[in-house]
C-alpha positions in Angstrom: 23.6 -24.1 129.8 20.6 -24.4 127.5 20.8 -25.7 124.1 20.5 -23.3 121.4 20.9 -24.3 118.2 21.8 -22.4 114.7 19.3 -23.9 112.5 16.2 -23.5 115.0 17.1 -20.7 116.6 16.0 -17.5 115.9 19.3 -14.9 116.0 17.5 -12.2 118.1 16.9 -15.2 120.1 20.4 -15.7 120.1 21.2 -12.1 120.9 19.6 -12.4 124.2 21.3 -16.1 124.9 24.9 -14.6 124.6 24.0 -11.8 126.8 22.5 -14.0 129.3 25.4 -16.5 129.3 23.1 -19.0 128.4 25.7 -20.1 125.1 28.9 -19.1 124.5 30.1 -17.6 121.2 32.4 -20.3 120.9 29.9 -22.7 121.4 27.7 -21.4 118.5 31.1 -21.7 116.6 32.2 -25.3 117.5 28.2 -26.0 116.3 28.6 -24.1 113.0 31.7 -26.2 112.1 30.3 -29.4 113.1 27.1 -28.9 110.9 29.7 -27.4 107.7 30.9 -30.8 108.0 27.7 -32.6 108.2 26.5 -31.8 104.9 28.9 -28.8 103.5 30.6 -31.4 101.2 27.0 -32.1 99.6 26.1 -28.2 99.5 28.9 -26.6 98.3 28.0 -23.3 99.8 31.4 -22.5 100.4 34.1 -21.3 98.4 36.0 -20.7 101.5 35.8 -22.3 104.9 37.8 -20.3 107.1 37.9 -22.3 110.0 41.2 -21.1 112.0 39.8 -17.5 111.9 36.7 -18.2 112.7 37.4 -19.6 115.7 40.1 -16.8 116.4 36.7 -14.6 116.2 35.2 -16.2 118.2 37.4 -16.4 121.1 37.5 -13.0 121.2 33.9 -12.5 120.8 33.6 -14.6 124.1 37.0 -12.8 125.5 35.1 -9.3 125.2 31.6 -11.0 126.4 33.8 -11.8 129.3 34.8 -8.5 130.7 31.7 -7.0 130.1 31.8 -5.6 126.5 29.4 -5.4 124.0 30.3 -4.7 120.6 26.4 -4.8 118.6 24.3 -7.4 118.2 26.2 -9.5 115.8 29.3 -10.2 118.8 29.3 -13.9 118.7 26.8 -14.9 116.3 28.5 -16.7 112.8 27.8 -14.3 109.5 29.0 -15.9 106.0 29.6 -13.6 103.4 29.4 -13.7 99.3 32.6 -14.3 97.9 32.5 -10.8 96.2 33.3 -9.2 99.3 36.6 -8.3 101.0 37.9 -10.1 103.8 41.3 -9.5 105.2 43.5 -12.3 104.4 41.5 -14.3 102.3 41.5 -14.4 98.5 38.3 -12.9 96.4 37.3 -14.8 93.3 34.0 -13.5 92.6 32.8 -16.5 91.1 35.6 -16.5 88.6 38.6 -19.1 88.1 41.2 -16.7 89.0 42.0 -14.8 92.2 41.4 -11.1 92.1 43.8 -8.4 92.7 44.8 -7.6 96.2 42.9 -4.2 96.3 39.6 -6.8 96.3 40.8 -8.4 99.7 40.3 -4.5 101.5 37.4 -4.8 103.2 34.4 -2.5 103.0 31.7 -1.2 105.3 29.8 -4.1 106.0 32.2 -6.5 106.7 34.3 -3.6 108.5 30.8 -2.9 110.5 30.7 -6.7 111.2 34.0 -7.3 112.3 33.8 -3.8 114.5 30.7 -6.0 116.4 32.6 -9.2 116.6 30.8 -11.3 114.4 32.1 -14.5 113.3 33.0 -15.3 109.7 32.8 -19.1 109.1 33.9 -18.3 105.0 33.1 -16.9 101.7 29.8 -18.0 99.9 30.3 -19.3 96.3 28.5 -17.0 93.5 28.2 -17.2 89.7 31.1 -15.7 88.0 31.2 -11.6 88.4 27.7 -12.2 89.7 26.2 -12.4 86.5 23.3 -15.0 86.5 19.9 -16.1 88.2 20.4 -20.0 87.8 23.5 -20.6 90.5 26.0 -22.2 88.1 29.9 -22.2 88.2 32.0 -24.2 85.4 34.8 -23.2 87.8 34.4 -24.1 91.1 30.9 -26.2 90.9 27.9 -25.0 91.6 25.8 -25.2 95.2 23.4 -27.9 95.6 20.1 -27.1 96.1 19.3 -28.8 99.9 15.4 -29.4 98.7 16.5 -32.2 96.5 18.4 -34.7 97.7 18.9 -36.7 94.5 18.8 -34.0 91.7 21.4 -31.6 91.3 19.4 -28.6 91.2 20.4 -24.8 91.2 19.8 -22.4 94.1 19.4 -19.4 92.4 22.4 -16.7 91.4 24.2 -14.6 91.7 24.5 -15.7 95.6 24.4 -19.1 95.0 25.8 -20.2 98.1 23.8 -17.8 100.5 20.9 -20.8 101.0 23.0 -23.6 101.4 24.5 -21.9 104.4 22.0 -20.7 106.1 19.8 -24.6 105.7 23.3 -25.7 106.9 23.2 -24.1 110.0 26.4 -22.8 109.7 25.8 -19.4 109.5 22.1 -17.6 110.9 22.4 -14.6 108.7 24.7 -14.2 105.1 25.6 -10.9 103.3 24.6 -11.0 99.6 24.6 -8.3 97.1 21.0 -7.4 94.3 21.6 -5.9 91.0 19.4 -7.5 89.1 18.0 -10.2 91.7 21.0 -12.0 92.9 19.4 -12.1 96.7 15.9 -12.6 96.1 16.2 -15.6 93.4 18.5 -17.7 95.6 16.2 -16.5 98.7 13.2 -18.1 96.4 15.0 -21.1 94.6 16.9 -21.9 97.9 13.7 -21.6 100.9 14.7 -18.6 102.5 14.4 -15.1 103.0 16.5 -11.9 101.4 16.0 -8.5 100.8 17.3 -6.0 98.5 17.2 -2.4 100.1 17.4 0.3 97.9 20.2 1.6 95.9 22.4 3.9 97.9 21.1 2.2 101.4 24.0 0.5 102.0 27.4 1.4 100.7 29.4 -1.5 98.6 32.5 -0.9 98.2 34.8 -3.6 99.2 33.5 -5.5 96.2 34.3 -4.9 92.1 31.9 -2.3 90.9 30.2 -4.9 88.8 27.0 -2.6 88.1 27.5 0.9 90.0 23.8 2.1 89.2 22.3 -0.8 90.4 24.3 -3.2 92.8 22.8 -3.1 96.3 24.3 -5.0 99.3 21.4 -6.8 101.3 20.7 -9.7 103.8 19.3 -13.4 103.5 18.7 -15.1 106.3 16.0 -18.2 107.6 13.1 -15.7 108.5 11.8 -12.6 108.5 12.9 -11.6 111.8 16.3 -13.1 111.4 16.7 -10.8 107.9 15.3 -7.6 110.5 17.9 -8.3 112.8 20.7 -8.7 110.0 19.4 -5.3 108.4 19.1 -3.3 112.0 22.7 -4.4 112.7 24.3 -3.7 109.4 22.2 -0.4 108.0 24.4 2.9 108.9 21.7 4.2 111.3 22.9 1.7 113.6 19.7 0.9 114.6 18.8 -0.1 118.2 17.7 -4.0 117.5 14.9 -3.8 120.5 13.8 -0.5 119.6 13.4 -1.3 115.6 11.9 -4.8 116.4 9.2 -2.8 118.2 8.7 -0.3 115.3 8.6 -3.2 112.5 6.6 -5.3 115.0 3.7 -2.9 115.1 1.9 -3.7 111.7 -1.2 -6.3 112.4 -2.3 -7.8 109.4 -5.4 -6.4 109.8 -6.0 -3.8 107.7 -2.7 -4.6 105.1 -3.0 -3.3 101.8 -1.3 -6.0 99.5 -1.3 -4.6 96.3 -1.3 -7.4 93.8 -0.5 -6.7 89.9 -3.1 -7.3 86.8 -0.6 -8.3 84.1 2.6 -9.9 84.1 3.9 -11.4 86.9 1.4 -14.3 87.6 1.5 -15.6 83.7 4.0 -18.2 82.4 4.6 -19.6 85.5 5.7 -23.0 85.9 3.4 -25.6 87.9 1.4 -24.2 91.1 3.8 -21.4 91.1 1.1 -18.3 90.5 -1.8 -20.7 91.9 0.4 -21.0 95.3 1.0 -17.4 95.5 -3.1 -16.5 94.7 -3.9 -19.2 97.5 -1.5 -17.7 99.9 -2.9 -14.0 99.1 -6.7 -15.3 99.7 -5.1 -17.3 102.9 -3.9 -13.4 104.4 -7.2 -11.8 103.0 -8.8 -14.5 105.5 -6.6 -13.0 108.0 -7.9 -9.9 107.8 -5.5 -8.2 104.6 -7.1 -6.3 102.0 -6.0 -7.4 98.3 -5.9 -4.2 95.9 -6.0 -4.8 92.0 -3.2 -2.5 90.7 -3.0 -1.6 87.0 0.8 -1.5 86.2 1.1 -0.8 82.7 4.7 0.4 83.3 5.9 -3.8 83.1 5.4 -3.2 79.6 8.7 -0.5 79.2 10.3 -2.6 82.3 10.4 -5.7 80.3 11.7 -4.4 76.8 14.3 -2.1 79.0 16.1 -5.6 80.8 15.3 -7.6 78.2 18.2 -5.5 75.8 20.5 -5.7 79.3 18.9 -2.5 81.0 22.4 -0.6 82.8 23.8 -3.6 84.7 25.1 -5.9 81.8 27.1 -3.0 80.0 28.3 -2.0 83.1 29.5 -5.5 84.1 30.9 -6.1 80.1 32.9 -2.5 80.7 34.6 -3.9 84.2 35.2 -7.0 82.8 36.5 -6.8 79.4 38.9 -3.7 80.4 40.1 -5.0 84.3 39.7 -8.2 83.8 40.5 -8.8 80.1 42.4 -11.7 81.3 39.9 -13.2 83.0 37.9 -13.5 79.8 39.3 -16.7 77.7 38.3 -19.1 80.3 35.0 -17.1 81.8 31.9 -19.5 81.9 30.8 -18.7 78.2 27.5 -18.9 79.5 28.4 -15.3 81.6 30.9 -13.9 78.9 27.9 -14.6 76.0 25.1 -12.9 78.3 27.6 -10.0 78.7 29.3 -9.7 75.8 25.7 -10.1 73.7 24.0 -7.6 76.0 26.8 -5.3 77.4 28.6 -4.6 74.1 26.5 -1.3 73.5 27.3 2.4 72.2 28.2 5.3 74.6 24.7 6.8 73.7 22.7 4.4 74.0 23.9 3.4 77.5 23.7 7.4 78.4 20.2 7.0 77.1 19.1 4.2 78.7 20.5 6.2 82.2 18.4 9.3 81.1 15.4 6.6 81.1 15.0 5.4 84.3 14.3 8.0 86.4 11.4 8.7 84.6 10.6 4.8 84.7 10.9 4.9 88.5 8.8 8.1 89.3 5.7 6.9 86.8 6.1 2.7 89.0 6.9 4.6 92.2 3.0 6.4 91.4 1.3 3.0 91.3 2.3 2.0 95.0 0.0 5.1 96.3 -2.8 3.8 98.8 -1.0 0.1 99.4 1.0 -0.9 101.6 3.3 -3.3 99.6 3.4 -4.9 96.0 3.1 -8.6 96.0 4.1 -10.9 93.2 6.1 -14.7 92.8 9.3 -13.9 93.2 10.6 -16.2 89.9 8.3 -17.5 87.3 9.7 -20.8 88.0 11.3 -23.0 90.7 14.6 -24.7 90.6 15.6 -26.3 87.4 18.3 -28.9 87.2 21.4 -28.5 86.4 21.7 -31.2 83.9 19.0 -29.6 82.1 20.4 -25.9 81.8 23.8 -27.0 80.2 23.4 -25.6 76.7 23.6 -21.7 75.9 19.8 -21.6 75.2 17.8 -23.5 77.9 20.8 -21.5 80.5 19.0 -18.1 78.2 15.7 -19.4 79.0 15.5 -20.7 82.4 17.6 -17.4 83.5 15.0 -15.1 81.6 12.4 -17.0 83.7 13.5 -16.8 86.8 14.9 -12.9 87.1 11.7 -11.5 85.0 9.8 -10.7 88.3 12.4 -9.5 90.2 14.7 -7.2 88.0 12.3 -4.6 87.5 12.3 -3.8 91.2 16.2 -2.9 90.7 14.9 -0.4 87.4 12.9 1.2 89.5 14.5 1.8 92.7 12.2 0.1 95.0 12.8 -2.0 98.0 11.9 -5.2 97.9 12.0 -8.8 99.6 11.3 -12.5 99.0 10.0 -15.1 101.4 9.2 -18.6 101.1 5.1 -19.9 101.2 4.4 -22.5 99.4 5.4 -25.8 97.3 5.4 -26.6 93.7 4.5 -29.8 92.8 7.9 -31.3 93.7 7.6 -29.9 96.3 10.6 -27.0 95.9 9.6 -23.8 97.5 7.7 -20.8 96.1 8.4 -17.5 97.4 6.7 -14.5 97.7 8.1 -11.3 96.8 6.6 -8.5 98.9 8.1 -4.6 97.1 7.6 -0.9 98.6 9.0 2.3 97.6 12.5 3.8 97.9 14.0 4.3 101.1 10.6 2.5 102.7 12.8 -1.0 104.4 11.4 -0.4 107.7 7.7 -0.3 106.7 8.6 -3.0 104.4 10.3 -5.3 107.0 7.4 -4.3 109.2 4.5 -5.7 106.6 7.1 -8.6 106.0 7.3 -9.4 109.1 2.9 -9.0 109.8 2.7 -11.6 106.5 5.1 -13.9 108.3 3.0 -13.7 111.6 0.2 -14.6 110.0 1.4 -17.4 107.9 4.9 -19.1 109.9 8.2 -18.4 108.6 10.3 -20.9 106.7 11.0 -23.5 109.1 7.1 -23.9 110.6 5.4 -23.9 107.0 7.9 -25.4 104.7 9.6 -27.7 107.5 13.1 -28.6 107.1 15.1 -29.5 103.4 15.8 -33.1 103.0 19.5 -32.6 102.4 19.5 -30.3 105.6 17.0 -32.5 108.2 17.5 -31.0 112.0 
């Protein structure tokens, strides 16, 4: 057989390998397990390893391969998932000191779609408490190391702090996150690699707690652009044909690309070579042959005063958790309990009104995307911070302010959007790039995704490999 290997290997790559019997599902498996122990220790993506059913998976993955069946285009290939979703026979946490109550183990539609193709679950990704936070701490369970620092503890972004750390590991090729205010693009910035939030009502996400029912949307990280395509074309409920959707997202040449790029906002206060990268990486396409388009977007303005008092999702999350979770509360990270109790603690109107607000918002953004093809911005204002340096309620307030206040708007709004990685900051800790179209627009946005990745290299070719994580 030929060698194909998880962290160099792209998954439609994969795809073909397992059809052609050039790897064996349980091949892929025995390599995913051997790599977890490598460097999982250090990482501490996991907050469960499930090794006995993985393999169990993938036995059965190769059993069905065997006799001629294929079950979609995840059937062999190992898939970790947050550790806010349900999976059968294995305890739910959410982030939180305590195990959640047994209805949280049912599983939902994307890990029932997942398991109906055969994929292999390797374990639960760790997350910050009930999801709440952009930095990637947990008080309980410790929080994920950042692999592109192998001496400073550093965060990988929240809430799906652990989505990164297994994907660099090579232990899984694609990992299920979930975006209600960010929680897949920060880590897919802090951490090197690419997510995507689609938009709300895409993708149904029940099998989780119903931490922020307006605005939680399930969504896919993964080490590339076309690795995120192929975790989006297997999971979305159109079951799309992965050949026939790579050829429709394919078609976009960078030629031609309108980028629209923002005039206030999102480029100021950032921390070193953050907006300078991004700029230098829009001029870098333009050479390519994009076209960059100056858009006026007064509507930050309102965006930024609505999240800023906790916008929907942080009363939401204070009403779950301080009514089904009361008990959960006395030892909750204060740093989660103060942003939610602080922020979420609000009146019956004024959460109504703040409801009655956003369609409006949404409609008047929505109008400034005419005649571009995406929205391009840095994803956070700033890169990784260490953890030693976040411990105290108000640098934790800060940093997490910084590092959401690019990407939460996208979630007020409704729009689809996705973050890739581009460039280095000064200690050399990746940059990303966060690339937004309108509602219900994921396949033209994976297709201009996909065009800007072309053109520039995806994670691996023009960031190279994290030291913590070498091949």
């Amino acid at each position: 057989m030929s060698r194909f290997t998880l962290g160099d290997t792209p998954a439609h790559r994969l795809w073909q390998a397992l059809r052609d019997g050039e790897v064996s599902p349980l091949a892929l498996w025995a390599e995913s397990n051997e790599r977890h122990a490598r460097t999982g220790e250090k990482l501490n993506a996991y907050k469960h390893w499930m090794k006995d059913a993985a393999e169990a998976q993938a036995r059965a993955a190769e059993a069905a391969f065997a006799v001629g069946v294929d079950a979609g285009p995840m059937q062999g290939l190992p898939i970790s998932i947050k550790d806010v979703y349900g999976i059968k026979g294995t305890p739910t946490y959410a982030g939180t000191a305590r195990r959640l109550p047994p209805k949280y183990e049912e599983e939902g539609p994307i890990v029932t779609t997942l398991r109906r193709q055969l994929a292999v679950f390797p374990g639960k990704t760790h997350t910050v408490p009930f999801a709440f936070g952009g930095i990637g701490g947990n008080a309980h369970w410790g929080a994920p190391w950042n692999p592109w620092d192998a001496v400073h503890h550093r965060g990988t972004g929240g809430s799906s702090s652990g989505a990164g750390g297994s994907l660099w590991e090579g232990s899984a090729v694609v990992t299920v996150g979930s975006d209600a205010g960010g929680s897949i693009r920060m880590p897919a910035s802090l951490a090197g690699v690419v997510g995507i939030k689609p938009s709300i009502g895409r993708w149904n996400g029940a099998g989780a707690p119903p931490l922020s029912p307006t605005l939680d949307c399930p969504g896919v990280l993964a080490l590339s652009v076309a690795d995120v395509a192929f975790g989006f074309a297997a999971i979305d409920p159109a079951r799309l044909d992965w050949p026939a959707f790579h050829k429709q997202i394919d078609a976009h040449p960078i030629s031609g690309l309108r980028i629209g790029v923002p005039d206030r906002h999102f480029f100021t206060d950032c921390g070193p070579g953050i907006a300078e990268g991004i700029e230098a990486v829009l001029k870098e396409l333009e050479g390519k042959g994009a076209i960059l388009v100056k858009v006026p977007l007064p509507e930050i303005d309102e965006a930024v005063s609505y999240m800023a008092n906790g916008s929907v999702g942080v009363p939401e999350g204070f009403a779950i958790v301080s009514t089904e979770f009361k008990e959960w509360v006395p030892e909750l990270d204060p740093n989660v309990w103060a942003r939610l109790k602080n922020y979420g603690d609000v009146s019956a109107a004024e959460y109504l009104s703040r409801m009655r607000a956003r369609p409006a918002m949404s409609a008047r953004a929505h109008a400034r995307l005419d005649g571009i093809d995406v929205l391009a911005t840095p994803t956070t204002a700033v890169t990784a911070p260490r953890m030693d340096q976040v411990q105290d309620l108000e640098s934790f307030r800060l940093t997490t302010l910084r590092i959401g206040r690019n990407v939460s708007c996208f979630n007020v709004w409704d729009m689809a959007a996705l973050s890739m990685p581009v460039a280095f900051d000064p200690d050399r800790l990746p940059i990303g790039l966060q690339l937004v179209s309108g509602r219900r627009r994921e396949e033209h946005l994976l297709g201009c995704a996909l065009a800007v990745e072309k053109a520039l290299g995806d994670a691996r070719q023009r960031l190279g490999r994290p030291p913590v994580c070498p091949a």
